[in-house]
C-alpha positions as CSV (number, residue, x, y, z in Angstrom):
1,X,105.3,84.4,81.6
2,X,106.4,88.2,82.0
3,X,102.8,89.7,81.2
4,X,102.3,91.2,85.1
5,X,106.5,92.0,84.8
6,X,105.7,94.2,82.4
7,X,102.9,96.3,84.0
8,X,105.0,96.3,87.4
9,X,108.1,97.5,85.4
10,X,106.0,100.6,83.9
11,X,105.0,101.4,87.5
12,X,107.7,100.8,89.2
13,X,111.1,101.7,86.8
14,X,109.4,104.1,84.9
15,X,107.9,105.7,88.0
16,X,104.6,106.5,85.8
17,X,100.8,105.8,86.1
18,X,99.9,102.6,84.6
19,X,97.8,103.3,81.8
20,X,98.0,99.9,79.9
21,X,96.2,97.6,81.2
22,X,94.5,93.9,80.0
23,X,91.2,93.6,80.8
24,X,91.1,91.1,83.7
25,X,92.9,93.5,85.5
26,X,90.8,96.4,85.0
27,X,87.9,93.6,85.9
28,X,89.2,93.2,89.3
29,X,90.7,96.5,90.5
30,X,89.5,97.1,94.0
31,X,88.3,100.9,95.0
32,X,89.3,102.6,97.7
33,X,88.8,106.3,98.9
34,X,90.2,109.5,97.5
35,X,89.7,107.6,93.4
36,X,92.1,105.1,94.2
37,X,91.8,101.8,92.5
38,X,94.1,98.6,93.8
39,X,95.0,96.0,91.5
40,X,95.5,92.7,93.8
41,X,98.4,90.2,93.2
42,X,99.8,91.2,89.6
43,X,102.3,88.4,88.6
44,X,105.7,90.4,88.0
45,X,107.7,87.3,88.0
46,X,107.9,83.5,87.3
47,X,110.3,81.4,88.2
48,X,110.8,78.0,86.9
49,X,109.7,75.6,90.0
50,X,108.3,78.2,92.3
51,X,105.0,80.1,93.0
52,X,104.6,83.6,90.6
53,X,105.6,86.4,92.5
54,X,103.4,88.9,93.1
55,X,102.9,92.7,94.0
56,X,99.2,94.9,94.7
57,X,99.4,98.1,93.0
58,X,97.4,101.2,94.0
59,X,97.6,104.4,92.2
60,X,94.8,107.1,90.9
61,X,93.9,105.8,87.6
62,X,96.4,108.5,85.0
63,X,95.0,110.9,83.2
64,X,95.9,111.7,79.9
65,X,99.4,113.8,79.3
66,X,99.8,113.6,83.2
67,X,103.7,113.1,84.7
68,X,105.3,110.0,85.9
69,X,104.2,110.2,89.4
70,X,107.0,108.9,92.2
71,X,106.7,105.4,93.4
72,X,106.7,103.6,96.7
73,X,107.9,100.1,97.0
74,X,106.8,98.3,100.6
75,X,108.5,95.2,101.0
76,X,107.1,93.5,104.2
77,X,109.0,92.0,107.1
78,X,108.7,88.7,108.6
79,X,113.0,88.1,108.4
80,X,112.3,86.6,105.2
81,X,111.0,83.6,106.3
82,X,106.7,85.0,107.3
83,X,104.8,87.4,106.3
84,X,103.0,88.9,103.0
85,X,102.2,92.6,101.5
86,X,99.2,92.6,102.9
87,X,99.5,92.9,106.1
88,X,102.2,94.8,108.3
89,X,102.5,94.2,112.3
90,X,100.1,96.1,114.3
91,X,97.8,98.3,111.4
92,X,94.4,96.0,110.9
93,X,94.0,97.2,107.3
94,X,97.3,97.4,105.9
95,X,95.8,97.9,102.3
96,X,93.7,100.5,102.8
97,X,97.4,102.6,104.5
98,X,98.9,101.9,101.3
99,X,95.9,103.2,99.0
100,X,96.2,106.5,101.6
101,X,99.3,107.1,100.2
102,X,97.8,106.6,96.7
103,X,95.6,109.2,97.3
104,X,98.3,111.6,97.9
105,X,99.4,111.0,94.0
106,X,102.1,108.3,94.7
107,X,101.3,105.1,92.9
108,X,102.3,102.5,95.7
109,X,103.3,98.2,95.3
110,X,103.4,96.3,98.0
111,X,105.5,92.9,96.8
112,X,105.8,88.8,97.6
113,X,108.9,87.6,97.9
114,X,109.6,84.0,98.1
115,X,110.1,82.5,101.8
116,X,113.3,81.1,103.4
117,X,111.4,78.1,103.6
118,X,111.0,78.3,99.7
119,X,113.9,79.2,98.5
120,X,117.5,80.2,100.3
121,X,118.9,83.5,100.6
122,X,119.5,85.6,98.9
123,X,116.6,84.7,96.6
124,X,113.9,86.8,98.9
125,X,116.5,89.9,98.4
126,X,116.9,88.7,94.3
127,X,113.2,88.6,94.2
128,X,112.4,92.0,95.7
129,X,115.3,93.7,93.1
130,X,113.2,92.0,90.0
């Protein structure tokens, strides 16, 4: 359903830490330099007859009474038709650039998109606006 919606919605729209969280995610956050944890494909949508979406998030785990922090939201290339949030032309470890900017007190989603060859436009641009 709308379970990983929700946490990428208090990320994301709220532009604050995620401090909620179930947990199998906590069980599978990935560490990264400078206390950054990433928290690998989160379902933030699913769509009846397609795969979930997804989205990695990567942010310095909040501390308590500490402000929203602001968010950035990478949406790969690939013309909508290739390509996934983990990986981004020439940089070899794409996550470990976006947990960088974690570590500089952003909390940072890359997202999945369904393909052209999945769906036809403008679901990729419908997807990425969810």
């Amino acid at each position: 359903m709308r379970t990983g919606f929700a946490i990428a919605v208090a990320a994301l729209l709220s532009l604050s830490p995620v401090a909620a969280q179930d947990k199998a995610s906590l069980d599978r956050a990935v560490p990264f330099p400078g206390h950054v944890e990433a928290l690998p494909g989160l379902v933030y949508e699913t769509i009846d007859g397609f795969r979930p979406l997804t989205l990695d998030l990567y942010q310095i785990p909040p501390k308590a009474k500490e402000p929203p922090r602001p968010a950035i939201v990478f949406v790969h290339g690939g013309n909508w038709t290739s390509g996934d949030g983990r990986h981004a032309g020439a940089i070899a470890d794409f996550p470990a650039t976006l947990a960088s900017l974690a570590a500089k007190n952003y909390v940072v989603t890359s997202v999945n998109y369904r393909l052209s060859g999945e769906a036809h436009f403008p679901a990729q641009v419908q997807d990425v606006k969810k």
